[in-house]
C-alpha positions in Angstrom: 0.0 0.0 0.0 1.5 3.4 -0.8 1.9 5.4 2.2 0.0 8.9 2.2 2.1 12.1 1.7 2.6 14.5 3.9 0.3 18.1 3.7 3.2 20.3 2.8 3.4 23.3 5.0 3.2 25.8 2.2 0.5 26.7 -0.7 0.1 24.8 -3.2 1.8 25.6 -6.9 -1.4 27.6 -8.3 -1.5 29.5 -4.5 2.1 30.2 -4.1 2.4 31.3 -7.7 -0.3 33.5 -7.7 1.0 35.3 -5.2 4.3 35.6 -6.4 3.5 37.0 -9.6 1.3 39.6 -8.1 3.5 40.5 -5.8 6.5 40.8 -8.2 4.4 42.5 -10.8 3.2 45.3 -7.9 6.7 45.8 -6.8 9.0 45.5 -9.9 7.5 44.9 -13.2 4.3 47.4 -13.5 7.1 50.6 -12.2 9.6 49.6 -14.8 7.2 49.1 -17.0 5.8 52.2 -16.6 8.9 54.2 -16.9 9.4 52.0 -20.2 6.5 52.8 -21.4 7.0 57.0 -20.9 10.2 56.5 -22.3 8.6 55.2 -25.4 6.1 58.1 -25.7 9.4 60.6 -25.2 11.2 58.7 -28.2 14.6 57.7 -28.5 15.9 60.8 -30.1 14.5 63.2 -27.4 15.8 60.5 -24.7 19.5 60.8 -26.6 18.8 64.7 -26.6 18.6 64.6 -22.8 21.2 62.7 -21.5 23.2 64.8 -23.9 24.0 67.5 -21.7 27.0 67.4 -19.9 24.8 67.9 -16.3 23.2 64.4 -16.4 26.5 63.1 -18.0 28.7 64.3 -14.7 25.7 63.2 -12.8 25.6 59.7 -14.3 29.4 59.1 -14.7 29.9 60.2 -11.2 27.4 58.3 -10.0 28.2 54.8 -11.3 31.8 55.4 -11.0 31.4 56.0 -6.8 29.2 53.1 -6.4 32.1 50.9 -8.6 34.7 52.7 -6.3 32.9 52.1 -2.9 31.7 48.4 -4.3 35.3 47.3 -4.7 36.6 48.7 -1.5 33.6 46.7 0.1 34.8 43.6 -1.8 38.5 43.5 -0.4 37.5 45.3 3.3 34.4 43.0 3.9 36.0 40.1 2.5 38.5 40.8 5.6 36.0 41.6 8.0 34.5 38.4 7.5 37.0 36.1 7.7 37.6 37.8 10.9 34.6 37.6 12.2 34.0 33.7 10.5 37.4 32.6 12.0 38.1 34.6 15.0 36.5 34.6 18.8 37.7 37.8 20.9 36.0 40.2 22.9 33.5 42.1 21.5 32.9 40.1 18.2 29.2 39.9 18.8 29.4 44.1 19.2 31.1 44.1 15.9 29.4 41.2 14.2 26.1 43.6 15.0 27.5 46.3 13.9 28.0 45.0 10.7 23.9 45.2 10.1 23.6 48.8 11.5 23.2 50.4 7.5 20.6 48.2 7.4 18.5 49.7 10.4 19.3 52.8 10.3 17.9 55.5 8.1 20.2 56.6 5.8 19.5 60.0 6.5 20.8 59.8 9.5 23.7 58.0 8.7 24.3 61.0 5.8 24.2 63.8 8.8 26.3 61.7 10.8 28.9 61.4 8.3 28.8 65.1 7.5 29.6 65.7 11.3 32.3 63.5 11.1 34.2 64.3 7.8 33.0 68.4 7.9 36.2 71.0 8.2 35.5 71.5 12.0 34.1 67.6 12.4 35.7 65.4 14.5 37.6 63.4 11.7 37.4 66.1 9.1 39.9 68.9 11.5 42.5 66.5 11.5 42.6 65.9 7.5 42.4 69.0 6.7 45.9 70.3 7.7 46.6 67.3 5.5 45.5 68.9 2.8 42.9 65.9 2.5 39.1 67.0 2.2 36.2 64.5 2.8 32.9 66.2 2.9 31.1 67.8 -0.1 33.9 66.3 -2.3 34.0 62.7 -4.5 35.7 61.1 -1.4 32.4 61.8 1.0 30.4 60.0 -1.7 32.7 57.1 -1.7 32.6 57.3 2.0 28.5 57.2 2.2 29.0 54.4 0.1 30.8 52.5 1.4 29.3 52.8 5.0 25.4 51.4 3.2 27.4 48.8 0.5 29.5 46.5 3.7 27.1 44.4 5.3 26.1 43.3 1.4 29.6 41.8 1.1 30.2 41.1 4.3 26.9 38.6 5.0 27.1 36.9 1.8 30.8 35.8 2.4 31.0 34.9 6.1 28.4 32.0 5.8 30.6 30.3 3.3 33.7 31.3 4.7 32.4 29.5 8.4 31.3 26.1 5.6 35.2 25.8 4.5 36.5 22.8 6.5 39.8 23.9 7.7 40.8 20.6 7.0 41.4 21.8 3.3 44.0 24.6 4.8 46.2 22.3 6.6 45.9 19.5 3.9 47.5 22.2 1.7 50.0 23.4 4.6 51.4 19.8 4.9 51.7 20.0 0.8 54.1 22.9 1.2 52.3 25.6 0.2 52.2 29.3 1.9 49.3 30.9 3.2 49.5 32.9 0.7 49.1 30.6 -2.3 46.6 28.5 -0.1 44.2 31.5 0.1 44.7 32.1 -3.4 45.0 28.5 -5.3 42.4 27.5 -2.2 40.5 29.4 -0.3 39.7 32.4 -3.0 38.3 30.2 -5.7 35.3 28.6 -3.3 34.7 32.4 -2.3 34.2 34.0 -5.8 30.3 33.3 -6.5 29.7 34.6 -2.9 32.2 37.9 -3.2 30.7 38.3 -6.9 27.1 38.2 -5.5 28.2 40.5 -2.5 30.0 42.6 -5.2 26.7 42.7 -7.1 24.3 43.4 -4.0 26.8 46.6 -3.3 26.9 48.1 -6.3 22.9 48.1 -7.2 22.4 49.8 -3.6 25.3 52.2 -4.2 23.5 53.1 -7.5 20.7 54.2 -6.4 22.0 55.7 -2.9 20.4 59.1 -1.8 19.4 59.8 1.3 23.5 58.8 2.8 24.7 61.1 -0.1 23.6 64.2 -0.2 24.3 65.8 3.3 27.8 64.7 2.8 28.5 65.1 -1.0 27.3 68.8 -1.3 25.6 68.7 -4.4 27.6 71.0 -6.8 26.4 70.6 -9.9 29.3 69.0 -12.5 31.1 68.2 -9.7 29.4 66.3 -6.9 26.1 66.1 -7.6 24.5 62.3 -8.4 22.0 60.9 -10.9 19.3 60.5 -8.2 19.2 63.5 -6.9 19.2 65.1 -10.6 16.2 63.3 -10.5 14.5 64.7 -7.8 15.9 67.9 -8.7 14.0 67.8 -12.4 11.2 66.1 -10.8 10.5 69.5 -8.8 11.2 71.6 -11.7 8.5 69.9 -13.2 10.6 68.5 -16.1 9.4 64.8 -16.1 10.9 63.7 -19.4 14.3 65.0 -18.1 13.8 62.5 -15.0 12.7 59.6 -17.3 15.4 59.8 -19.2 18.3 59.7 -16.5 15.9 57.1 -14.5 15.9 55.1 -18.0 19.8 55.4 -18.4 20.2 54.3 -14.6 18.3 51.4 -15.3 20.1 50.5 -18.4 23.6 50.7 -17.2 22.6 49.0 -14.1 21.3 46.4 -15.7 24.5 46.0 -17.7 26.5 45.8 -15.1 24.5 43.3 -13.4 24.0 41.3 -15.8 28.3 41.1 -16.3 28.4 40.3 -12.9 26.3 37.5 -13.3 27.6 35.4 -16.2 31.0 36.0 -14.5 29.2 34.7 -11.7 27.9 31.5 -13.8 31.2 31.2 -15.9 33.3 30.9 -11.8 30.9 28.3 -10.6 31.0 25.9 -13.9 34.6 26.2 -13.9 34.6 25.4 -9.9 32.4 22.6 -11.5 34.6 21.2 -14.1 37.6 21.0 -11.6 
């Protein structure tokens, strides 16, 4: 007799379907599908015409080259941090290992004032730099700092769960075959950690993309020189020029998509090769 399956705990297919396509077509595909579509009423050549000017080009260029600035940063620093905190027991690891989530609950607002204090000409980091001759706030390097701060925990929680998986069996077994620690973390250790640091890597840069509320306190939006795609947005949003916004939000979405997308087949191409070996 064949036994009787177990109820699964879950919806069933049509249910749990349902209700992922509505919800995915709420939340993602009816806004981008609206933006397509007013893109499509603007045209291509007016689209062209607007991203022309060398405003949303600064805007744009600046704004995807921070978040590819502050993205790798995140990749080598929270590649570190998690090892550390994967490998490591000494006081106050749980303060840090929480830490590591604060961008996540706080507002970035806040965190964009708090920065500002910091890195300002009379803050508490920014007086000492600036008999250096180095300046932080409302200059590139406050962006890449607000960056940074919101992109870590991306890189940092999709690395240290694998990292804590590797046996470190596999370390000495490669000790006890002569090889450094060097060439064990790079022969051994780096390869079963590049679709986790790709994926962090990814996660870092969409979110630095789009970053605003961390970025504007501290980045002192000078037009052509500090000022970001998003907050051109806004910015031609309250002027009332809605085709300007569309097209900038269009090439935003373009580019990121690009990007992620190379991410991605890298991503695909690292895990078949990890495959074939």
């Amino acid at each position: 007799m064949r036994p009787l399956a177990l109820p699964s705990p879950l919806p069933g297919l049509g249910l749990a379907m349902g209700i992922t396509v509505t919800t995915l077509s709420l939340v993602v595909l009816l806004p981008i599908g609206a933006l397509l579509l007013r893109g499509a009423a603007i045209g291509p050549a007016e689209i062209l015409a607007l991203l022309g000017r060398d405003r949303v080009q600064a805007a744009l260029i600046l704004s995807f080259r921070a978040a590819l600035v502050a993205a790798a940063f995140n990749l080598v620093f929270g590649l570190a941090l998690a090892w550390v905190l994967a490998r490591y027991r000494f006081p106050g690891r749980r303060l840090v290992d929480a830490a590591v989530d604060l961008p996540f609950a706080l507002p970035t607002a806040v965190a964009g004032i708090a920065l500002t204090a910091l890195y300002a000409p009379n803050g508490a980091f920014g007086r000492l730099l600036e008999p250096l001759g180095i300046k932080v706030a409302y200059s590139e390097a406050g962006i890449w700092i607000a960056l940074i701060f919101v992109g870590l925990p991306f890189v940092v929680r999709s690395v240290q769960p694998v990292i804590e998986e590797i046996d470190r069996e596999v370390e000495e077994a490669s000790a006890t075959l002569g090889a450094s620690r060097a060439r064990t973390f790079l022969r051994v250790i780096l390869p079963m950690l590049v679709p986790a640091l790709l994926t962090g890597f990814a996660l870092a840069l969409a979110r630095s993309v789009g970053e605003y509320g961390s970025v504007i306190f501290i980045a002192g939006n000078l037009p052509m020189a500090t000022e970001i795609a998003p907050l051109l947005i806004v910015i031609r949003l309250e002027e009332f020029d809605y085709d300007g916004a569309v097209a900038i939000a269009l090439a935003m979405l373009g580019i990121s998509f690009a990007l992620l997308l190379a991410i991605n087949l890298v991503q695909i191409w690292s895990r078949r090769r990890m495959g074939a070996v």
